[in-house]
C-alpha positions as CSV (number, residue, x, y, z in Angstrom):
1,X,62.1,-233.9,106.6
2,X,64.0,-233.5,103.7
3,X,64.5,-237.6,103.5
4,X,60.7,-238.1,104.8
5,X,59.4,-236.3,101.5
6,X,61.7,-238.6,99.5
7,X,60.0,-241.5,100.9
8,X,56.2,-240.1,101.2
9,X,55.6,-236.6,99.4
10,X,52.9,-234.7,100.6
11,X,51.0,-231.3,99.2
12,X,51.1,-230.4,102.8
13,X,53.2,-231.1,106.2
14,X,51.5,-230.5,109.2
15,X,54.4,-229.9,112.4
16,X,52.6,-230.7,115.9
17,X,55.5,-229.1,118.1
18,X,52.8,-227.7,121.2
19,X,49.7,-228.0,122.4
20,X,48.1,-225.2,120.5
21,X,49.5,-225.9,117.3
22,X,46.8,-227.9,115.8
23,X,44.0,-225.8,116.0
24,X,46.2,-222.6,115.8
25,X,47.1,-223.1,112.7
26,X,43.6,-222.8,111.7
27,X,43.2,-219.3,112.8
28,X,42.1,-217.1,110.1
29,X,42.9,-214.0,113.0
30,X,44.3,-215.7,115.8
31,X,43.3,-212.0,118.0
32,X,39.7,-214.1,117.9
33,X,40.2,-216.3,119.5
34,X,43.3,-215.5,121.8
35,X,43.6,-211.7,122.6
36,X,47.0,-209.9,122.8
37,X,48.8,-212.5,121.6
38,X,51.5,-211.4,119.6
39,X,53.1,-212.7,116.5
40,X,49.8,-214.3,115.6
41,X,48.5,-211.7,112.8
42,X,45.5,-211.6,110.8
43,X,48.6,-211.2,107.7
44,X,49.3,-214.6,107.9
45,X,48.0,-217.4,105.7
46,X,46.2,-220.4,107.5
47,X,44.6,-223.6,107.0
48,X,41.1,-224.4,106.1
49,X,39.3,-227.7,106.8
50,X,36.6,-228.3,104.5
51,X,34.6,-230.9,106.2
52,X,32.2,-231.9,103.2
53,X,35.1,-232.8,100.8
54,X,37.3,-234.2,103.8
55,X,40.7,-231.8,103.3
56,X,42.4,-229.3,103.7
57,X,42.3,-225.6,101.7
58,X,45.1,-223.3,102.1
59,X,43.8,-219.8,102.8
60,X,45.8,-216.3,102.1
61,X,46.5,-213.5,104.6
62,X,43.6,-212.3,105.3
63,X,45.2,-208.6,105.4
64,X,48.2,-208.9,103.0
65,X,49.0,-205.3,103.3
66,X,50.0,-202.9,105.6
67,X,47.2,-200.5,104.5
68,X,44.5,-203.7,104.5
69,X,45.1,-204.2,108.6
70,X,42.9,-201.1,108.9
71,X,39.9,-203.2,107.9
72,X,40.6,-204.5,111.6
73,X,39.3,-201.6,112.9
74,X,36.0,-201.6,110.6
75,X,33.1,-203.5,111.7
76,X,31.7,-204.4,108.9
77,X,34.8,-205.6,107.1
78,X,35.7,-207.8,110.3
79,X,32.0,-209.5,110.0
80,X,32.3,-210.2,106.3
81,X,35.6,-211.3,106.6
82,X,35.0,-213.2,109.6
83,X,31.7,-214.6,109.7
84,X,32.1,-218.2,108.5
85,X,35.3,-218.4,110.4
86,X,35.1,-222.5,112.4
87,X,37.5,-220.7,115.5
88,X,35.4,-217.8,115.7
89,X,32.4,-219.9,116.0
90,X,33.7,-221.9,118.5
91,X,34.8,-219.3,120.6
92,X,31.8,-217.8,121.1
93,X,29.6,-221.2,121.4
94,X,32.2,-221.6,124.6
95,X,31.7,-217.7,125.1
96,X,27.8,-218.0,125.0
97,X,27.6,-221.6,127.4
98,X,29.3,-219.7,129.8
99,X,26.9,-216.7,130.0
100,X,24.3,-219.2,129.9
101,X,25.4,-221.0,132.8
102,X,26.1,-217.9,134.9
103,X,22.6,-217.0,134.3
């Protein structure tokens, strides 16, 4: 890497290494989306693709604190936090054609 960013710098490096790791990495609370998977926090900072201007947005931890991960627990907070969250939305469009189609 080191003599890749000699020859083409970059702002950001995005690593491919398995399956998951592309849209992972744009888990704002990767619990959403996968459930009990561990070492995926909502304390970890993520990416953010802003479609309209075509790039990417680095995003802080969502709970940068060890006191802040009680907002987990709090309703509310989750839904403000988590409302306009792209993985969360998918999940539950795939969540809600399921149901559908059981119906």
């Amino acid at each position: 890497m080191l003599k890749e960013e000699k020859r083409a710098p970059a702002e950001f490096i995005i690593f491919n290494i398995f399956d998951d790791d592309h849209f992972r990495n744009l888990d704002s609370w990767r619990n959403i989306r996968v459930p009990n998977t561990s070492g995926h926090r909502a304390d970890a900072a993520y990416v953010a693709v802003n479609v309209k201007d075509g790039r990417f947005e680095e995003r802080p931890n969502v709970c940068p604190t060890p006191e802040s991960v009680y907002g987990l627990c709090d309703l509310d907070w989750v839904t403000e936090k988590f409302q306009d969250d792209f993985a969360l939305q998918i999940m539950l469009a795939h969540l809600n054609a399921k149901t559908k189609n059981r119906s």
